[in-house]
C-alpha positions in Angstrom: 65.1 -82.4 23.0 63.0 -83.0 20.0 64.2 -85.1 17.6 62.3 -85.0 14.0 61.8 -88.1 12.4 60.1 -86.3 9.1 61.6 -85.0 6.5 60.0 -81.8 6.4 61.9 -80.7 3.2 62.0 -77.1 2.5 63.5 -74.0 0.7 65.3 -72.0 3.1 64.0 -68.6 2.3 60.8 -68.2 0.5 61.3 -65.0 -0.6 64.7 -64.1 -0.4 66.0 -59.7 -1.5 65.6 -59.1 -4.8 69.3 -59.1 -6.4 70.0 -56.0 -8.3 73.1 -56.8 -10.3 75.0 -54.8 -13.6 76.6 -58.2 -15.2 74.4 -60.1 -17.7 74.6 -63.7 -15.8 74.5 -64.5 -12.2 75.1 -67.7 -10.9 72.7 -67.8 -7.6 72.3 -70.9 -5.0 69.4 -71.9 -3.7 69.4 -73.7 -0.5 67.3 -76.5 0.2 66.6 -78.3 4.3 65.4 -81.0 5.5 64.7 -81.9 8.9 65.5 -85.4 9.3 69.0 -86.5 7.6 68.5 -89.9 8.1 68.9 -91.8 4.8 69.1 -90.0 1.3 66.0 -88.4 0.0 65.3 -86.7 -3.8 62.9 -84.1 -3.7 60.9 -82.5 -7.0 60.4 -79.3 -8.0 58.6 -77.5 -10.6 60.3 -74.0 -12.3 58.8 -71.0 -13.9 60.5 -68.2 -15.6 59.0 -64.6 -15.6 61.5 -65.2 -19.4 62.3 -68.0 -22.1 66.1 -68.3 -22.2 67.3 -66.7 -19.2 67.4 -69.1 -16.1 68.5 -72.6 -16.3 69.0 -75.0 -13.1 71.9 -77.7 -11.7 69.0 -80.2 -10.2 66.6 -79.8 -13.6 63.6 -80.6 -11.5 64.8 -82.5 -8.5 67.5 -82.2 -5.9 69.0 -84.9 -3.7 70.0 -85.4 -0.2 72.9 -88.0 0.8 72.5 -89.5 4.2 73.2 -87.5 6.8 73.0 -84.6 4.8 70.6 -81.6 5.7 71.2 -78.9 3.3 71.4 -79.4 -0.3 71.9 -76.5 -3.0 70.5 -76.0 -6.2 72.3 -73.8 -8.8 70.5 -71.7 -10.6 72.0 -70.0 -13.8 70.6 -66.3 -15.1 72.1 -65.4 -18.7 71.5 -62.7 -21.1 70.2 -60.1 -18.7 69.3 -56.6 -20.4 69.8 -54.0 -18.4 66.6 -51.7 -17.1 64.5 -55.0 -16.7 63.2 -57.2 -13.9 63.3 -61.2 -13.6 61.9 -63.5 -11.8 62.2 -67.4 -11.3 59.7 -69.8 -9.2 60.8 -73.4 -7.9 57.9 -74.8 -6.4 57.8 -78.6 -4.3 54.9 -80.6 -5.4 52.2 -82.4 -2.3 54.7 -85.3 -1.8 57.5 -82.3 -0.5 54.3 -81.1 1.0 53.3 -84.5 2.6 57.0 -84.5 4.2 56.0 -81.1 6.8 56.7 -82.1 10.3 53.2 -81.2 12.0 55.3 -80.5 15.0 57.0 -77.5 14.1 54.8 -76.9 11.2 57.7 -74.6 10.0 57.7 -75.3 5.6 58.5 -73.1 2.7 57.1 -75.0 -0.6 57.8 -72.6 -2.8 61.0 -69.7 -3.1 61.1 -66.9 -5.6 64.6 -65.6 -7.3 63.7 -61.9 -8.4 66.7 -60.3 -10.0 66.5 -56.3 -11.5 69.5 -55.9 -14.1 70.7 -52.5 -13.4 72.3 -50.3 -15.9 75.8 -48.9 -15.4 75.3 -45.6 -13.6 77.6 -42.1 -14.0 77.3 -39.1 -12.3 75.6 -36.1 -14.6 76.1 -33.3 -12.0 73.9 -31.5 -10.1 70.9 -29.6 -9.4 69.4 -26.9 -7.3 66.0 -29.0 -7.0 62.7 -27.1 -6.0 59.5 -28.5 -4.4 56.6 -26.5 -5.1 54.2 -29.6 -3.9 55.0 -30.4 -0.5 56.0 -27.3 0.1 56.1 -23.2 -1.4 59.1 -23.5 -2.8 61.6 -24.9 -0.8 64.9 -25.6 -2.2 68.1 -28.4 -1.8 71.5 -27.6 -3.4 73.6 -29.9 -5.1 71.3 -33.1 -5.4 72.6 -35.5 -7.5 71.7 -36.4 -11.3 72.8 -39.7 -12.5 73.0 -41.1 -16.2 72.6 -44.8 -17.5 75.4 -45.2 -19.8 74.5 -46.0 -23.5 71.2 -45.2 -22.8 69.2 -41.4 -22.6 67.9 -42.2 -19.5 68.8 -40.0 -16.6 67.9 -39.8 -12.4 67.6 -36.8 -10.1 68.6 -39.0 -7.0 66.3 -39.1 -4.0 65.5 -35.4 -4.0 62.8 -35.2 -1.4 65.0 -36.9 1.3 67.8 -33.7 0.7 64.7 -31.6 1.2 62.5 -33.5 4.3 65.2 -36.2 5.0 62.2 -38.9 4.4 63.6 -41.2 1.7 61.3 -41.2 -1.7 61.9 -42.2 -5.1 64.7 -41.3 -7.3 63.0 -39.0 -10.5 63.8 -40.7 -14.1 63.4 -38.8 -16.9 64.8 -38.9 -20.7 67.1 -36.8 -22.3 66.0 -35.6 -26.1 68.2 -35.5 -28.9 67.5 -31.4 -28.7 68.6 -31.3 -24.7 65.2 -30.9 -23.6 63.7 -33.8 -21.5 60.9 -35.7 -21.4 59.3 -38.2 -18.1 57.3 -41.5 -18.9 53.6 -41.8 -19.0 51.9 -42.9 -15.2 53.8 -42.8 -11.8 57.5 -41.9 -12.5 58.6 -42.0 -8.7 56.5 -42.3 -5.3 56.5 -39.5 -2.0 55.6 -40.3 1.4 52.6 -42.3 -0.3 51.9 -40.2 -3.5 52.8 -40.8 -7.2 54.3 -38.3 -9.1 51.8 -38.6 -12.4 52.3 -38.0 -15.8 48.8 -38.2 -17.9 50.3 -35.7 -21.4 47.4 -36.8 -23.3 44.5 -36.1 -21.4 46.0 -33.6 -18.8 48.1 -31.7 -20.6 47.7 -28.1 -19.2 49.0 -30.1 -15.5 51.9 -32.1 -17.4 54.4 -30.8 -19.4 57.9 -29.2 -18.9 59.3 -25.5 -19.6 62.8 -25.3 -20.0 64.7 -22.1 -20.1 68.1 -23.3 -21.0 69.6 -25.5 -17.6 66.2 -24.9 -15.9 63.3 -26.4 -15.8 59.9 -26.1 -14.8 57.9 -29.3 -14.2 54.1 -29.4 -13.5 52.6 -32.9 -13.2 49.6 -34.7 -11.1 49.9 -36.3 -8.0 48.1 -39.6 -7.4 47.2 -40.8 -3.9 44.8 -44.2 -4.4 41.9 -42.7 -7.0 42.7 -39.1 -6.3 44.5 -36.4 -8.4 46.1 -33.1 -8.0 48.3 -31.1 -9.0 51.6 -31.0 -8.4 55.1 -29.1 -9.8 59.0 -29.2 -8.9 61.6 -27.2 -10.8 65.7 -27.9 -11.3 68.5 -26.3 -12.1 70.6 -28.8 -13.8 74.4 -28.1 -13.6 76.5 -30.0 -16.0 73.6 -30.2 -18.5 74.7 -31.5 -21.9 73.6 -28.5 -23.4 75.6 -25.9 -21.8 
């Protein structure tokens, strides 16, 4: 049996799920290994913060291994998370963790990447009858869920292309107006079976826009594959719209 007699000190996981989370702190451990636990060993690290004032660490740039001890955790604090945005964290070993690899198994992760997305608090809005005129002529799925972000005017239409093709795609954000009309974000909004549902109101505005005759409404947008546009369109019927 092979016995290591390096240190070969390593993150765990270099690139461990991204946490989604609706609380504004997490407290998330990272593991650290080593392969040898004879004798204690402090290893150094180096941290980066995608954010000033969000992420703060137990080991502060080092952590330490008693004798005998493989595993040793690191505790990494994330405060003050707003919702709707993405984080990310770096701890990176320096060349004397790198000069401890074990040449034999040659088996090292130097560096490990917390990513977190701070969710918002989702409700159900309803329903819709949702309409594909892209993909398809016209094809229709009943009672596809909308979902809101609470304290926010940001709504979902939840995965509607999987109700129609059972192929999972994006969910389909768009904004609620003060008036009850809606409005979508400029660029991709939501990705299909490797096309981006594209919004361009400025210089495409006869292929982007929305008509809305009271709880329906009549989307026409682009659809972006690499450098490539056409033209795409879906419609919904929105039941439990706030302005019925």
């Amino acid at each position: 049996m092979y016995t290591p007699m390096s240190q070969n000190v390593s993150f765990e996981t270099a690139k461990p799920s991204t946490i989604s989370t609706s609380e504004s702190s997490l407290v998330i451990p990272v593991r650290v290994v080593r392969a040898s636990t004879n004798g204690s060993f402090t290893a150094n690290y180096t941290a980066t913060a995608s954010d000033e004032g969000i992420f703060t660490d137990s080991g502060n740039g080092s952590v330490t291994f008693a004798d005998g001890q493989g595993v040793a955790v690191i505790t990494v604090n994330a405060n003050n998370l707003e919702k709707g945005k993405d984080y990310t964290y770096t701890l990176t070993f320096g060349a004397a963790e790198a000069a401890t690899a074990d040449t034999i198994t040659n088996s090292q992760n130097l560096q490990t990447v917390i990513k977190i997305h701070s969710d918002y608090n989702w409700v159900s809005a309803g329903t819709c009858t949702f309409v594909d005129y892209t993909f398809s002529d016209g094809d229709a799925a009943k009672n596809v869920a909308i979902r809101h972000a609470e304290g926010t005017n940001l709504y979902e239409i939840v995965d509607p292309f999987y109700a129609l093709y059972e192929e999972s795609g994006d969910n389909i954000p768009f904004y609620l107006n003060p008036d009850n009309s809606i409005k979508f974000d400029e660029g991709v909004v939501a990705e299909f079976s490797g096309y981006g549902i594209y919004f361009d109101t400025e210089n495409y505005p006869d292929y982007c826009n929305v008509q809305q005759n009271g709880n329906i409404f009549q989307v026409s947008h682009l659809l972006l594959q690499g450098d490539k546009l056409y033209t795409g369109a879906f419609a919904f019927q929105w039941n439990g719209w706030p302005g019925e």
